[in-house]
C-alpha atoms as an extended CHARMM CRD file, in Angstrom:
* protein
*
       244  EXT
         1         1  UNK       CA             15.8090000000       -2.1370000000       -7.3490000000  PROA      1               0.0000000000
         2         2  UNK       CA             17.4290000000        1.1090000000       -6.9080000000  PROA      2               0.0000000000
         3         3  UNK       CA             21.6080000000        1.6290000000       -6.9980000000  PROA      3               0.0000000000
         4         4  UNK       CA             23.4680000000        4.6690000000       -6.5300000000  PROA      4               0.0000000000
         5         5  UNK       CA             27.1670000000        4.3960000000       -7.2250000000  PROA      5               0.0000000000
         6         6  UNK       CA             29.1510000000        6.4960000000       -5.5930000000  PROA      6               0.0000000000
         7         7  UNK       CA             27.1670000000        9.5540000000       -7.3100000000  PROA      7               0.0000000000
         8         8  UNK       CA             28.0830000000       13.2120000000       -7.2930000000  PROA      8               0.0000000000
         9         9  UNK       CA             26.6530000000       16.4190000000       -9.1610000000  PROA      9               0.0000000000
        10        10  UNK       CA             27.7480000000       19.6090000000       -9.0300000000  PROA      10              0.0000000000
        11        11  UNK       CA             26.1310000000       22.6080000000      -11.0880000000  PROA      11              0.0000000000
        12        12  UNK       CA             28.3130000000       25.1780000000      -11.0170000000  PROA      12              0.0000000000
        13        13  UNK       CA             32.1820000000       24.8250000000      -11.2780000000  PROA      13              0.0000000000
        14        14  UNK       CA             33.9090000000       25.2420000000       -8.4510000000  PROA      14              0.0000000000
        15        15  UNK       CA             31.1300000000       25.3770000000       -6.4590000000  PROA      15              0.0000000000
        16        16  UNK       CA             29.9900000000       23.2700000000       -3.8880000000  PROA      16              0.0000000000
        17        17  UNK       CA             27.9640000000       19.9560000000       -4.8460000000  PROA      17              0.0000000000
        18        18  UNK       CA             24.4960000000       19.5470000000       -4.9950000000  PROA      18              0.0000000000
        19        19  UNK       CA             25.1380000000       15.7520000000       -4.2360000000  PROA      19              0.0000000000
        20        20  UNK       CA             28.5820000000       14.2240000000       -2.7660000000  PROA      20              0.0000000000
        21        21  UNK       CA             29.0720000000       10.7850000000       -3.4940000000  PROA      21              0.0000000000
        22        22  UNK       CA             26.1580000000        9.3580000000       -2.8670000000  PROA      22              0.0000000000
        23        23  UNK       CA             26.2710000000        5.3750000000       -2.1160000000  PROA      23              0.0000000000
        24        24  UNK       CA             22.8930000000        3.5460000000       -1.8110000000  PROA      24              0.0000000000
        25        25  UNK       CA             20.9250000000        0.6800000000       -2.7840000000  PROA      25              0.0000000000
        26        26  UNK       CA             16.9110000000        0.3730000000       -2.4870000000  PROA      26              0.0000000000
        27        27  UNK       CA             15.9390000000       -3.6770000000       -3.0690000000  PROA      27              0.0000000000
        28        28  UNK       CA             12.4200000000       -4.8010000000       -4.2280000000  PROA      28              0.0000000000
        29        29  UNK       CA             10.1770000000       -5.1390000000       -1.7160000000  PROA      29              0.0000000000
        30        30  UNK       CA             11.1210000000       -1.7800000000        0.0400000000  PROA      30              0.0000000000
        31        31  UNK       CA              9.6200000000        2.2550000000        0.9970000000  PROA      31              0.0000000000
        32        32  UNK       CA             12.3820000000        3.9060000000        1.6690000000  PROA      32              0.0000000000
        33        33  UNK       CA             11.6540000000        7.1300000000        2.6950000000  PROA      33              0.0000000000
        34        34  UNK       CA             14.5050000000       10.1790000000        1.2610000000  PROA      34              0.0000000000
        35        35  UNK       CA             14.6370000000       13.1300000000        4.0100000000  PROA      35              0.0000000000
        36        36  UNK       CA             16.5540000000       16.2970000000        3.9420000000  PROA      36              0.0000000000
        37        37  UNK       CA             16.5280000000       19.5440000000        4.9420000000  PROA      37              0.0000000000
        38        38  UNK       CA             15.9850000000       22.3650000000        2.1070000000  PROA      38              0.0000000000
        39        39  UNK       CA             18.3090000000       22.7010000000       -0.3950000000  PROA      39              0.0000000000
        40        40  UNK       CA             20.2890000000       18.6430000000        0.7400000000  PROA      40              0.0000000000
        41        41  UNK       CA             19.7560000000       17.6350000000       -2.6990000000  PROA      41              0.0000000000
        42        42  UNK       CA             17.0870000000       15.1240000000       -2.6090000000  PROA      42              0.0000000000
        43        43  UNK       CA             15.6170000000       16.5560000000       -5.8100000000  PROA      43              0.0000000000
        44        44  UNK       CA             18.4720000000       16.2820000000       -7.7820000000  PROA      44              0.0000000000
        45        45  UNK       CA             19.3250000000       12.6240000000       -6.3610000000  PROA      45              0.0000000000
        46        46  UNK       CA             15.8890000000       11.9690000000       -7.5870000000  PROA      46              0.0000000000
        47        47  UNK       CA             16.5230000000       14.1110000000      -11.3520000000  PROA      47              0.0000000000
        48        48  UNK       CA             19.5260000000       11.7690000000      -11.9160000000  PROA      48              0.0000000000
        49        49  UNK       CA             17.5900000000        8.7340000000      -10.5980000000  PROA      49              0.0000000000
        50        50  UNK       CA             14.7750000000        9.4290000000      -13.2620000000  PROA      50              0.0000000000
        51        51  UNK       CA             17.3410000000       10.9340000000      -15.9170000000  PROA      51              0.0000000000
        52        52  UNK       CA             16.3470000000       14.0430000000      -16.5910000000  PROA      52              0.0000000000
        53        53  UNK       CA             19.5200000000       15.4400000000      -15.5110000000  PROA      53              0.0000000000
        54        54  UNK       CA             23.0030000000       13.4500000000      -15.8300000000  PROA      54              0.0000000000
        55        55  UNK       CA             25.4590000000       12.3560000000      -13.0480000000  PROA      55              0.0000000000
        56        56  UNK       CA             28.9370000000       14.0380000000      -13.1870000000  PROA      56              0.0000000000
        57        57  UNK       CA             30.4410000000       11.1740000000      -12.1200000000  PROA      57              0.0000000000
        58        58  UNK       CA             29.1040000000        7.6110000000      -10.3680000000  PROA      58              0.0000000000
        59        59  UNK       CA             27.1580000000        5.0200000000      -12.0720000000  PROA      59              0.0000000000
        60        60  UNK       CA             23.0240000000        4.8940000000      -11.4950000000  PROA      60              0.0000000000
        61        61  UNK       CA             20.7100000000        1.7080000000      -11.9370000000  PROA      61              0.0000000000
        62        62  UNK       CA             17.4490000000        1.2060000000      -12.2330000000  PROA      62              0.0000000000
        63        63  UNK       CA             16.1500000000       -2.9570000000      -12.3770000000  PROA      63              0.0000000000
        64        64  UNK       CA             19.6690000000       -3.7640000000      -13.3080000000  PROA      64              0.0000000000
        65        65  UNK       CA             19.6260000000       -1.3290000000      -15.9220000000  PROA      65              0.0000000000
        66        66  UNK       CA             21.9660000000        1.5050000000      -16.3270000000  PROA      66              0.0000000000
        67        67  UNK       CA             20.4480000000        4.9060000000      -16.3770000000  PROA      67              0.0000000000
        68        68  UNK       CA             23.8570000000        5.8240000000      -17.7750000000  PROA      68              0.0000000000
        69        69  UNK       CA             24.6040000000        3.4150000000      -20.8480000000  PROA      69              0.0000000000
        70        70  UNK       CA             20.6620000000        1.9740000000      -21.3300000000  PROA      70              0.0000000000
        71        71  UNK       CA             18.5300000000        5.4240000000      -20.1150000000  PROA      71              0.0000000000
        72        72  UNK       CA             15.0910000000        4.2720000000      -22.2790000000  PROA      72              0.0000000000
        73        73  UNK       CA             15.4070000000        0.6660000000      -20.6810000000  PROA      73              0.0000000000
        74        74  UNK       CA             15.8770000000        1.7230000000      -17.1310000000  PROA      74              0.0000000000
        75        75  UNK       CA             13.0980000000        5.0570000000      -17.6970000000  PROA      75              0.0000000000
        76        76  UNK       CA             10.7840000000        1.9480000000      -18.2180000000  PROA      76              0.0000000000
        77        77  UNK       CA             11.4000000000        0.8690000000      -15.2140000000  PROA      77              0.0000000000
        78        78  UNK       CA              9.7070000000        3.9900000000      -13.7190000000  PROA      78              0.0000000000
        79        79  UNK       CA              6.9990000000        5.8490000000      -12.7500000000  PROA      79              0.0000000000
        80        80  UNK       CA              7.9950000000        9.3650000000      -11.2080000000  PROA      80              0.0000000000
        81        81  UNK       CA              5.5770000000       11.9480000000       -9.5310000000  PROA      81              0.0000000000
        82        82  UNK       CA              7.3570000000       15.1010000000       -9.5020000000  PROA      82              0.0000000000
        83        83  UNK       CA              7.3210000000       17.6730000000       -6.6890000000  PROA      83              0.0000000000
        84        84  UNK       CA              5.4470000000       20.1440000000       -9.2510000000  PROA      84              0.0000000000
        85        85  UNK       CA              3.6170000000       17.9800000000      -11.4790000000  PROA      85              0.0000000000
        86        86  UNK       CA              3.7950000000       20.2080000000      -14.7400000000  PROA      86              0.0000000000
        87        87  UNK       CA              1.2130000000       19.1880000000      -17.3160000000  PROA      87              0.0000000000
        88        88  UNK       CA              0.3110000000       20.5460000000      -21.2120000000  PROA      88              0.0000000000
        89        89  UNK       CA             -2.7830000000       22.3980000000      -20.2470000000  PROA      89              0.0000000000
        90        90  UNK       CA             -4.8160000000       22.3770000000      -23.3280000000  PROA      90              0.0000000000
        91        91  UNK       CA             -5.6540000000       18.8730000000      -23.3910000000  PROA      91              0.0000000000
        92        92  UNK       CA             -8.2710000000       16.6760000000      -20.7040000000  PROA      92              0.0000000000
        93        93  UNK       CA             -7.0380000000       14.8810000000      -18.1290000000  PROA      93              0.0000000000
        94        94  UNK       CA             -7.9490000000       11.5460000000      -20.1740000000  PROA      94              0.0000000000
        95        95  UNK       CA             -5.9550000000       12.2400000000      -23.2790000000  PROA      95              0.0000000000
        96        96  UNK       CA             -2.8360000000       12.9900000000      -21.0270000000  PROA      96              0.0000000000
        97        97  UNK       CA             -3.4040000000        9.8630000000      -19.6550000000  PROA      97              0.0000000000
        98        98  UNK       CA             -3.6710000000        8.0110000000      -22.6450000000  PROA      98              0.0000000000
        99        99  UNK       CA              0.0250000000       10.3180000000      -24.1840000000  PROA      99              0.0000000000
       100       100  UNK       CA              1.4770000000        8.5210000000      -21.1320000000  PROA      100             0.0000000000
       101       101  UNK       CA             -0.0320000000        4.9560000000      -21.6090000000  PROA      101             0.0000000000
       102       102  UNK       CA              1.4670000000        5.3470000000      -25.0490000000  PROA      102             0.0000000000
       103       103  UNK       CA              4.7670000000        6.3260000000      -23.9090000000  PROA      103             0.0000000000
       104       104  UNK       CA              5.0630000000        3.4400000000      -22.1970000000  PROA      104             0.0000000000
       105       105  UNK       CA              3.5440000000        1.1880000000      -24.5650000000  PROA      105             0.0000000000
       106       106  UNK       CA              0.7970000000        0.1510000000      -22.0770000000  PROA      106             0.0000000000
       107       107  UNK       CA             -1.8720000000       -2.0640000000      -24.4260000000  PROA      107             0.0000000000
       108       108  UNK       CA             -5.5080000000       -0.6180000000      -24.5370000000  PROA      108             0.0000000000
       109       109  UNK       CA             -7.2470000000       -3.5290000000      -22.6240000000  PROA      109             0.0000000000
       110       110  UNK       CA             -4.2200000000       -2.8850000000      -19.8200000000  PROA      110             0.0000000000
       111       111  UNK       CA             -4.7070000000        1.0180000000      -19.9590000000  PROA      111             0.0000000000
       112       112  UNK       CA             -8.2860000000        0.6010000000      -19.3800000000  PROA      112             0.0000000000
       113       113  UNK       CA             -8.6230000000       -1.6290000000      -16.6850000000  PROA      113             0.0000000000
       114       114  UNK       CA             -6.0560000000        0.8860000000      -15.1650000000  PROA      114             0.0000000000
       115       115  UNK       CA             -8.1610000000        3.9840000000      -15.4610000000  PROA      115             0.0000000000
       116       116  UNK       CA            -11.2760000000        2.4420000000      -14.0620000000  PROA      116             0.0000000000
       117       117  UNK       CA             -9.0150000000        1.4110000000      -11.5100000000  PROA      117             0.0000000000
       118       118  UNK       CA             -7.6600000000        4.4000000000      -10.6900000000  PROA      118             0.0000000000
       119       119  UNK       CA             -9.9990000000        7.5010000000      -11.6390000000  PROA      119             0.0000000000
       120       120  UNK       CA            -12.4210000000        5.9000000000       -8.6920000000  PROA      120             0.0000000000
       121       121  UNK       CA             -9.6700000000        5.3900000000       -6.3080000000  PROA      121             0.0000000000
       122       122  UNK       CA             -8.4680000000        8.8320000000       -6.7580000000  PROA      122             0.0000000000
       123       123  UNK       CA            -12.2580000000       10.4610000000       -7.3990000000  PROA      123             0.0000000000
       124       124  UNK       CA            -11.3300000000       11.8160000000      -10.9040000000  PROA      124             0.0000000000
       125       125  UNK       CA            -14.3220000000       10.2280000000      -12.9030000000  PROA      125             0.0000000000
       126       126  UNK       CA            -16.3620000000       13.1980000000      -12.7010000000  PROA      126             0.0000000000
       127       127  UNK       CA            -13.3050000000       15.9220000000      -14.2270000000  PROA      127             0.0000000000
       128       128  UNK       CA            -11.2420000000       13.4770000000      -16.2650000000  PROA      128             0.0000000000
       129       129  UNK       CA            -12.4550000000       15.1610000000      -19.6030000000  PROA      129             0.0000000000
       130       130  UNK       CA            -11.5620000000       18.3870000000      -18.8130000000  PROA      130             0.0000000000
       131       131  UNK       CA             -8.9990000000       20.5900000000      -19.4620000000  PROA      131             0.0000000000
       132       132  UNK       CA             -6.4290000000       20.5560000000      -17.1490000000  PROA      132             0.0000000000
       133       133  UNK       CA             -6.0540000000       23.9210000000      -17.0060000000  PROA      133             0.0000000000
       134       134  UNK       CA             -8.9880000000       23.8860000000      -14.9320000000  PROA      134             0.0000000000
       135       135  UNK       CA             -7.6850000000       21.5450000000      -12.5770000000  PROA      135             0.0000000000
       136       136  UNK       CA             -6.7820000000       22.9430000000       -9.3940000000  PROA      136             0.0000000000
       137       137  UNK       CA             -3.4600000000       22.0410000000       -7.4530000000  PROA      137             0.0000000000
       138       138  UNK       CA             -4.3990000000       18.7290000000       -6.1770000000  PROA      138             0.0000000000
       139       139  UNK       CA             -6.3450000000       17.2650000000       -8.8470000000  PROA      139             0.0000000000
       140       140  UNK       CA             -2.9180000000       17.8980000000      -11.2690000000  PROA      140             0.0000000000
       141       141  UNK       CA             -1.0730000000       16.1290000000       -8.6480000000  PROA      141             0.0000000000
       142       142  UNK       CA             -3.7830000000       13.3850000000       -8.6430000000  PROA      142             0.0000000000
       143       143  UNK       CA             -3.5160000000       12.6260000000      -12.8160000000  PROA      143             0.0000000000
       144       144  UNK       CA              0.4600000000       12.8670000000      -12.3710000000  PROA      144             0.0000000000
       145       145  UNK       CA             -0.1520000000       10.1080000000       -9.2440000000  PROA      145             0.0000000000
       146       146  UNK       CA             -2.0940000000        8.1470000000      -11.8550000000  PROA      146             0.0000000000
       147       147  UNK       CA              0.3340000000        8.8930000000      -14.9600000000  PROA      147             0.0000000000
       148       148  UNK       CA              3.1050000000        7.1310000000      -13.3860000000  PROA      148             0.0000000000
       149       149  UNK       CA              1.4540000000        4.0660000000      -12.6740000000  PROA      149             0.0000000000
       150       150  UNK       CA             -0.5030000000        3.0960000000      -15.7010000000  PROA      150             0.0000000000
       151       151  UNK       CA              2.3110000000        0.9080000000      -17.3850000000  PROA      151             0.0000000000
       152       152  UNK       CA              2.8270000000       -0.6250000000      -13.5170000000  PROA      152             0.0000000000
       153       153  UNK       CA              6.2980000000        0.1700000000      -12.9020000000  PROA      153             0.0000000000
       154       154  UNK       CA              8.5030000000       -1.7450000000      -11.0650000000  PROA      154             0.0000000000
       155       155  UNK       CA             10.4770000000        1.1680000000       -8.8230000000  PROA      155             0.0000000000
       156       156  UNK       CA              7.9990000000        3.9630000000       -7.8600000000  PROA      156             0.0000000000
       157       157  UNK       CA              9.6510000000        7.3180000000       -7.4940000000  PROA      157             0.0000000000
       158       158  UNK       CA              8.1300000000       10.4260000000       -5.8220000000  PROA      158             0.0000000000
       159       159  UNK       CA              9.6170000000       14.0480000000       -4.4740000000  PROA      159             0.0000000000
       160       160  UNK       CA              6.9040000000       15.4040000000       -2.1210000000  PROA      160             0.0000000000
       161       161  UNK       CA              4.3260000000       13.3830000000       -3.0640000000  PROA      161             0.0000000000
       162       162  UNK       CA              1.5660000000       14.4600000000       -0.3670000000  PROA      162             0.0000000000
       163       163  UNK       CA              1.5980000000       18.2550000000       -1.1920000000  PROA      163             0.0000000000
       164       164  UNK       CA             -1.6210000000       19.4670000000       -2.2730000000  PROA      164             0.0000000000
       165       165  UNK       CA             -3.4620000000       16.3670000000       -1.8200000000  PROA      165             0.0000000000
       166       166  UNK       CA             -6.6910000000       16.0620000000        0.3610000000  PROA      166             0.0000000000
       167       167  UNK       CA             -6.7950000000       13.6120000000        3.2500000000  PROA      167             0.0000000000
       168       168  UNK       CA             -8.3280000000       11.1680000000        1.0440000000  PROA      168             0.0000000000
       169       169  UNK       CA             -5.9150000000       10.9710000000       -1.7650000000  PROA      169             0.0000000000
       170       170  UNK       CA             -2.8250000000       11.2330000000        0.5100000000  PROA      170             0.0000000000
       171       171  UNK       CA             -4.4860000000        7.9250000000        2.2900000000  PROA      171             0.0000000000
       172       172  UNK       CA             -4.9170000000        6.2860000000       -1.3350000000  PROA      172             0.0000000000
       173       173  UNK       CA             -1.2290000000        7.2380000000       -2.2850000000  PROA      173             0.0000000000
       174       174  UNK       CA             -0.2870000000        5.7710000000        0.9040000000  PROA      174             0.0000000000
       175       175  UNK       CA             -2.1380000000        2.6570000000        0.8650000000  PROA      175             0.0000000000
       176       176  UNK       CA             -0.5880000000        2.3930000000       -3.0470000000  PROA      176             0.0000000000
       177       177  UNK       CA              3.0300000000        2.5850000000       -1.6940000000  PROA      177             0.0000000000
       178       178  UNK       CA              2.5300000000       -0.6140000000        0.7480000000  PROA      178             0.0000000000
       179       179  UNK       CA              0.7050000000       -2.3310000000       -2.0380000000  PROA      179             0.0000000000
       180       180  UNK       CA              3.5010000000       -1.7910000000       -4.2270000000  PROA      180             0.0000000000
       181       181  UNK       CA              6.4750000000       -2.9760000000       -1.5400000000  PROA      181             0.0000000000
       182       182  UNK       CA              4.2680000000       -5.6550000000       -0.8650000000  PROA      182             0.0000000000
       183       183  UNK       CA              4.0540000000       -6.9000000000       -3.9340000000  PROA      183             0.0000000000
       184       184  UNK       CA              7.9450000000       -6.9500000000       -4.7540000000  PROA      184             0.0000000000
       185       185  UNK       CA              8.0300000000       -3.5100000000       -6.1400000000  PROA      185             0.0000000000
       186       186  UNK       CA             10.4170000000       -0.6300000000       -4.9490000000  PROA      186             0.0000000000
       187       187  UNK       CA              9.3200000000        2.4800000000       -3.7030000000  PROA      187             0.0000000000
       188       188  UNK       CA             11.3960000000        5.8580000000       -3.3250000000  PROA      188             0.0000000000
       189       189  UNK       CA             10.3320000000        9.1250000000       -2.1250000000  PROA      189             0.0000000000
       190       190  UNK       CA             11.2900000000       12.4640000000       -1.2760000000  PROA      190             0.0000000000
       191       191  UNK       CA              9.1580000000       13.7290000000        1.3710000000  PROA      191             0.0000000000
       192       192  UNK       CA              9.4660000000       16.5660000000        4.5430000000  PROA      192             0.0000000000
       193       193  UNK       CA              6.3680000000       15.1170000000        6.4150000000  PROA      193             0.0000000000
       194       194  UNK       CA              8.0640000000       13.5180000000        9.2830000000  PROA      194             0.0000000000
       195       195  UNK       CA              5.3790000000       11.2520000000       10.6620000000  PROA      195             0.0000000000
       196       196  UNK       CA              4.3720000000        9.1300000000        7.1460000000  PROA      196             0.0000000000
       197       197  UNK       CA              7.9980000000        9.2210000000        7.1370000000  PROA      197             0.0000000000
       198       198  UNK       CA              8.2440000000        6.9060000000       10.3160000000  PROA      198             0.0000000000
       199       199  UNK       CA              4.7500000000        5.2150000000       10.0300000000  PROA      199             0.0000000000
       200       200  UNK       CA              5.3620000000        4.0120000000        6.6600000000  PROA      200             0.0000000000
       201       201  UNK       CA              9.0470000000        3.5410000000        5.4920000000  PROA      201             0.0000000000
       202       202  UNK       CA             11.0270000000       -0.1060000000        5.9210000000  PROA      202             0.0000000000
       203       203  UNK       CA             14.3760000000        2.4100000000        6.1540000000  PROA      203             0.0000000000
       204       204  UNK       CA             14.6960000000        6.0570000000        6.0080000000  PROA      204             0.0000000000
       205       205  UNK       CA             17.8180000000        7.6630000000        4.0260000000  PROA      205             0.0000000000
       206       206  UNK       CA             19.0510000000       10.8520000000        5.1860000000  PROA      206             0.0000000000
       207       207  UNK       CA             21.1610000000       13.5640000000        3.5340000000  PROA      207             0.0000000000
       208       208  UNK       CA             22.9010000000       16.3930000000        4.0740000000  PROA      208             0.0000000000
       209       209  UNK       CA             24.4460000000       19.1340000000        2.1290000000  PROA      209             0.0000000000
       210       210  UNK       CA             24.5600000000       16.9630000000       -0.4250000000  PROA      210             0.0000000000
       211       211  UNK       CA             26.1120000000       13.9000000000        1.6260000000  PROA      211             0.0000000000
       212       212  UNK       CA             24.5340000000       10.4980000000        2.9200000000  PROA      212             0.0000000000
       213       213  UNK       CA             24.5880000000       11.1950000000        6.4560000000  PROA      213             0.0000000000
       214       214  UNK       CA             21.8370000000        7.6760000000        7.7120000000  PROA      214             0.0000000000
       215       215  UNK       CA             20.3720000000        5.3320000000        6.3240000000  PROA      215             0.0000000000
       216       216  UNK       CA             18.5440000000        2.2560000000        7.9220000000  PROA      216             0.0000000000
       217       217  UNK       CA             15.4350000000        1.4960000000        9.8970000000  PROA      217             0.0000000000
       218       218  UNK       CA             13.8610000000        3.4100000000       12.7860000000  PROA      218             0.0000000000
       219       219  UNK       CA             15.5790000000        0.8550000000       14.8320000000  PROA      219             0.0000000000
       220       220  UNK       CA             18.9780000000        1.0420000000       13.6630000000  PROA      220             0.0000000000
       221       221  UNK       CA             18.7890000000        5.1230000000       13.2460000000  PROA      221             0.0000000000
       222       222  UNK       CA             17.8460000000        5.1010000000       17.2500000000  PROA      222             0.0000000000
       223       223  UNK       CA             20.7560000000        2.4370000000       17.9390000000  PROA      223             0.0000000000
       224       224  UNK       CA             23.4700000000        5.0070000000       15.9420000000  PROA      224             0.0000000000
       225       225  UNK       CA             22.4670000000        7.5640000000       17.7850000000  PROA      225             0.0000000000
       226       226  UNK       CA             23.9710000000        7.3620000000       21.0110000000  PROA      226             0.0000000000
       227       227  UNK       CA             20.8490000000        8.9130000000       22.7580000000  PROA      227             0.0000000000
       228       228  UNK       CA             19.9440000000        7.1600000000       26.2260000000  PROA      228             0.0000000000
       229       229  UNK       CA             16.3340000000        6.9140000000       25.5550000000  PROA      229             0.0000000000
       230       230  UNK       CA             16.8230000000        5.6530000000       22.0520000000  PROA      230             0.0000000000
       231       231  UNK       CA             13.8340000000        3.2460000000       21.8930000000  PROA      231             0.0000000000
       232       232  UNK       CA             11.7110000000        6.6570000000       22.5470000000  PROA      232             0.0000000000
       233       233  UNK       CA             12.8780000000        8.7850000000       20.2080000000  PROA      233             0.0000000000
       234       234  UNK       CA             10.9670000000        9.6280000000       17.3000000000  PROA      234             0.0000000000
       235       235  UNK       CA             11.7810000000       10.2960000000       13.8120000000  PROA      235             0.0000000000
       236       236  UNK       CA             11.8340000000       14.1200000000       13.7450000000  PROA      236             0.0000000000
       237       237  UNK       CA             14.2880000000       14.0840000000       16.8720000000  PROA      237             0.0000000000
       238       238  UNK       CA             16.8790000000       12.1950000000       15.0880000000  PROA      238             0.0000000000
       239       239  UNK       CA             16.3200000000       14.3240000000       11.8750000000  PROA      239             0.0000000000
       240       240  UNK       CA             17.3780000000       17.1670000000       13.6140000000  PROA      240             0.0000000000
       241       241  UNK       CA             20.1160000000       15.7100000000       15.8210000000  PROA      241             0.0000000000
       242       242  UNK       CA             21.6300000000       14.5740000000       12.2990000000  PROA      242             0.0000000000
       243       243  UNK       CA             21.1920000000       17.7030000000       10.0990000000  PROA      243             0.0000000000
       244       244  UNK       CA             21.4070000000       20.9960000000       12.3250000000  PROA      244             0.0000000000
C-alpha cells in the first residue's frame, strides 16, 4: 500500500511547486500507472515516495509505515528502479547485486534462488561478472530491474521503467508487474508510453503542474470526461484533453 497525504514540495521559495497537494492512495493488489507531461512532477512524487528527498509538508506511507517518522522501515518496503539507474562502475554486476541483497538483509539461500531466477529471465548470465562500466544502457537498467527485487518488496516503484530496454526485457518487466499485483503486491510507476499505460494499469493517476488532475480506471477516466464517444476513446486522447 501506497498513501499520499495531502503532499506538496516546492524547491525554490516563492516559486511555484513541483507537487501541489497531492492526495492518493495505491492498495495491494494494484498497477497504477503515474502519467504526466514533462516537468508535472512525477519524479519528485516518486523521490518523496522512496525518500530520497523530503516532503515540505503532507504525510507519506509506505505498508503502513511512515516514510516521515519510520523512513528505514517503510524503505524496506521498497524496491525502486530509477529513471537513470546510476550504478558504482568499478565493481561486476554480481557484487552490486549482492551490496543490495545485503542492504536489505536478504539471506544467502533467498539471494540465490533470486539470481538464478532472475539473471535468466532478464539474459544477464553471460555479463553478470563484469564490470559495469561495460554495460551498455539497457543492461544497467536490467541489474537495477533486478536490484530492486531481490529482498521481494512489497510496493514496487518505477519512473520510466521501459527506457532502454529491448523488446524482451520490457515484456519480462511487464509480465513481473502483473505477477506482483497478482500476488497482493503494489505496483507504482512513472511512465510516458501511453499504450502499456492502458493495456496494463488497474487505474491510471494523472498530474499536472504539479496537481492531481485523474485518477481511476480507463472506465471511469472515459465516464469524467464528458466526450460522446467515451467508450472509444483511448488513453492518449484523454491525456491530452486533461493536460494541454
Amino acid at each position: 500500500m501506497i498513501w499520499f497525504g495531502n503532499v506538496s514540495k516546492r524547491y525554490e521559495r516563492g516559486g511555484r511547486l513541483a507537487v501541489d497537494g497531492l492526495q492518493l492512495q495505491v492498495d495491494p493488489g494494484e498497477i497504477v500507472g503515474f502519467l504526466g507531461p514533462n516537468g508535472a512532477g512525477k519524479t519528485t512524487t516518486i523521490k518523496m515516495l522512496t525518500g530520497i528527498i523530503p516532503p515540505d509538508t503532507g504525510e507519506i506511507e509506505v505498508d503502513h509505515r511512515s516514510m516521515i517518522r519510520s523512513p528505514l522501515e517503510a524503505k524496506r518496503k521498497i524496491g525502486y528502479v530509477p529513471d537513470q539507474p546510476e550504478s558504482v562502475m568499478r565493481i561486476t554486476g554480481r557484487e552490486y547485486l549482492h551490496f543490495f541483497a545485503d542492504v536489505y538483509r536478504v539471506s544467502p539461500a533467498e539471494r540465490e534462488d533470486r539470481l538464478v531466477q532472475y539473471l535468466e529471465r532478464y539474459r544477464m548470465e553471460d555479463v553478470i561478472d563484469e564490470l559495469i562500466q561495460g554495460y551498455s544502457r539497457g543492461m544497467k537498467q536490467k541489474i537495477a530491474v533486478i536490484a530492486s527485487l531481490l529482498h521481494d518488496p512489497a510496493v514496487w516503484v518505477l519512473d520510466e521503467p521501459m527506457v532502454g530496454l529491448d523488446p524482451h526485457a520490457a515484456k519480462v518487466v511487464k509480465e513481473e508487474m502483473k505477477w506482483r499485483r497478482d500476488h497482493g503486491k503494489t505496483v507504482f510507476f512513472s511512465t510516458h508510453v501511453l499504450e502499456v499505460a492502458e493495456r496494463l494499469c488497474d487505474r491510471i493517476a494523472i498530474l499536472q503542474q504539479g496537481r492531481l488532475v485523474a485518477v481511476g480506471t480507463m472506465e471511469e477516466l472515459r465516464r469524467g470526461s464528458g466526450v460522446g464517444i467515451a467508450d472509444e476513446e483511448t488513453l492518449e486522447q484523454l491525456f491530452l484533453e486533461l493536460t494541454e
